[in-house]
Each structure stands twice: as structure tokens, then as C-alpha cells.
N, C-alpha and C positions, 0 to 999 in steps of 0.2 A: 729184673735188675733196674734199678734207677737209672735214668737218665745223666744226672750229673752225681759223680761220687766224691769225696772227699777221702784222703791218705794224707799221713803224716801235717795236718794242715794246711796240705794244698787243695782244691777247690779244682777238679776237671769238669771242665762241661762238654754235655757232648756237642759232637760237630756233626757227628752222622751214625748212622746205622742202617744196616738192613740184615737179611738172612746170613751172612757170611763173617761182616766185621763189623765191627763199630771204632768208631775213636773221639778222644773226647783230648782236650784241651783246658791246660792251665796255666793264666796270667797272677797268679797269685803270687808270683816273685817280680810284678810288673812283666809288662809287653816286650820288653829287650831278653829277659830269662824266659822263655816257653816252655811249658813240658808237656808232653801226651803220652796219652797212654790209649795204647790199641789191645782189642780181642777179636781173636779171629778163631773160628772152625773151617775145619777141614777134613773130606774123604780122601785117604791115600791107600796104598797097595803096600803092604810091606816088604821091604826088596828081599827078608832072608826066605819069610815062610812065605810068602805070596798071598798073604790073607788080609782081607781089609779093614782097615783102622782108622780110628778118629786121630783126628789133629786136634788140638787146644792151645792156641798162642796166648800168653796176656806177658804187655811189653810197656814199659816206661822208659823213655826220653829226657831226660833231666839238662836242661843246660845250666850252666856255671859258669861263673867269672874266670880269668886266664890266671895265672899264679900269680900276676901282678894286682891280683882284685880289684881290674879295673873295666876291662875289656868281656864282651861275653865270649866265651869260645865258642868257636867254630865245628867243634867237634864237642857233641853231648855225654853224657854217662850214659850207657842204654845198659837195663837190665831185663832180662826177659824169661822166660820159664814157658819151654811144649810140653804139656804134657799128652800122650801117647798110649793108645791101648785098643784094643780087639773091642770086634764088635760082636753081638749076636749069642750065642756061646759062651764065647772067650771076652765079653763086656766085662769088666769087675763092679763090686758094689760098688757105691756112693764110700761105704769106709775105706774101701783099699784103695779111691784114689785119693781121700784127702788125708791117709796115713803118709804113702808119697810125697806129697805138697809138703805136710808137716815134717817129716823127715827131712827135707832139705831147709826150709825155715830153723829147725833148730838146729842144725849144722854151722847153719851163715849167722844167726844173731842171738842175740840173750836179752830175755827180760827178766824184773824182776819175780815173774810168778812161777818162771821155770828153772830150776836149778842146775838143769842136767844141760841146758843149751850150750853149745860148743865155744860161738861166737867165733866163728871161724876165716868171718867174712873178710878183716884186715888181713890177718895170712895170706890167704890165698889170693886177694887181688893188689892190693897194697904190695906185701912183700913176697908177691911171689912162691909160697911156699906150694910143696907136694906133700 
């Protein structure tokens, strides 16, 4: 993976890495709006079956102006997605877990190349819906 990536027009660069996480950082909305974004792995136990599983965190930080668009707030958008699964055996393919990833991408958003995408994402965090 590269060092610094680019989303939606922002510009993360990383700030660090080793074996376990990395995080990367972007002033692309200037130095008073921050955003990062972290990825992490992890070995855990899984508390039903007792069997051991990967971790995969990737996480974005987004700060924004307060509703007065004037102030940064204090409190960020964090959006973040674990994905989770068996090792050894019970590992899935490379498809089945980026069927997952994609199944909830087209739930939350729509582009124009997908027709079937839900766009879901105002619902349920905007207004609240089930």
C-alpha cells in the first residue's frame, strides 16, 4: 500500500506505520480541519466459538466547522468499518470478504455506475431511520 493516499480529494499522508497500524494525516482542508485515517490488524479470540480471528479496522476522522461555519468542532465525524473473520480453515476467500465491504458500500451510498445502490447513508444517520 502507499504511503500517502488520496479519498474523495483529500491527500492523507502518513504519519506512521509499523506491524500493527498505521496512520496517516490530512491538511488538505488547512491545518485547523485535520482528518486521519488509521488501519489496524488484529489477533483476537472470538467470545461465542472460542476460535481465533483477524481484526481489520480502517477509520476516518473528519473534522468540520460548528453549524455556525465558523468554528472547527470539537467533536469529529468518525466513520469506521471492522471487518472480522476466522483464520486457518475457517479464513474466507479474498471474494467473500470484499463481497461484505461492497455489500455495505452499496447500502450507504450510490453512484452513478450502480443502479441498485441503496443510498442509505442520510437515513440512517441523519434521520435516524431503522
Amino acid at each position: 500500500m502507499n504511503a500517502n493516499l488520496t479519498v474523495k480529494a483529500k491527500v492523507y499522508n502518513q504519519v506512521y506505520s509499523d506491524k500493527t497500524e498505521s496512520l496517516r494525516r490530512s491538511v488538505t482542508d488547512g491545518a485547523t480541519l485535520p482528518h486521519t485515517m488509521k488501519i489496524a490488524h488484529s489477533d483476537a479470540t472470538d467470545s461465542a466459538t472460542k476460535l481465533p480471528i483477524k481484526r481489520h479496522l480502517f477509520r476516518i476522522d473528519m473534522t468540520h466547522l460548528d453549524t455556525g461555519a465558523v468554528n472547527p468542532s470539537p467533536v469529529p465525524v468518525t466513520a469506521y468499518m471492522v471487518v472480522q473473520h476466522g483464520v486457518g480453515l475457517y479464513q474466507p476467500t479474498s471474494t467473500a470478504i470484499e463481497l461484505v465491504v461492497d455489500s455495505v458500500c452499496q447500502a450507504l451510498v450510490s453512484t452513478a455506475a450502480d443502479a441498485s445502490a441503496l443510498d442509505l447513508a442520510d437515513e440512517i444517520f441523519v434521520s435516524q431511520e431503522q
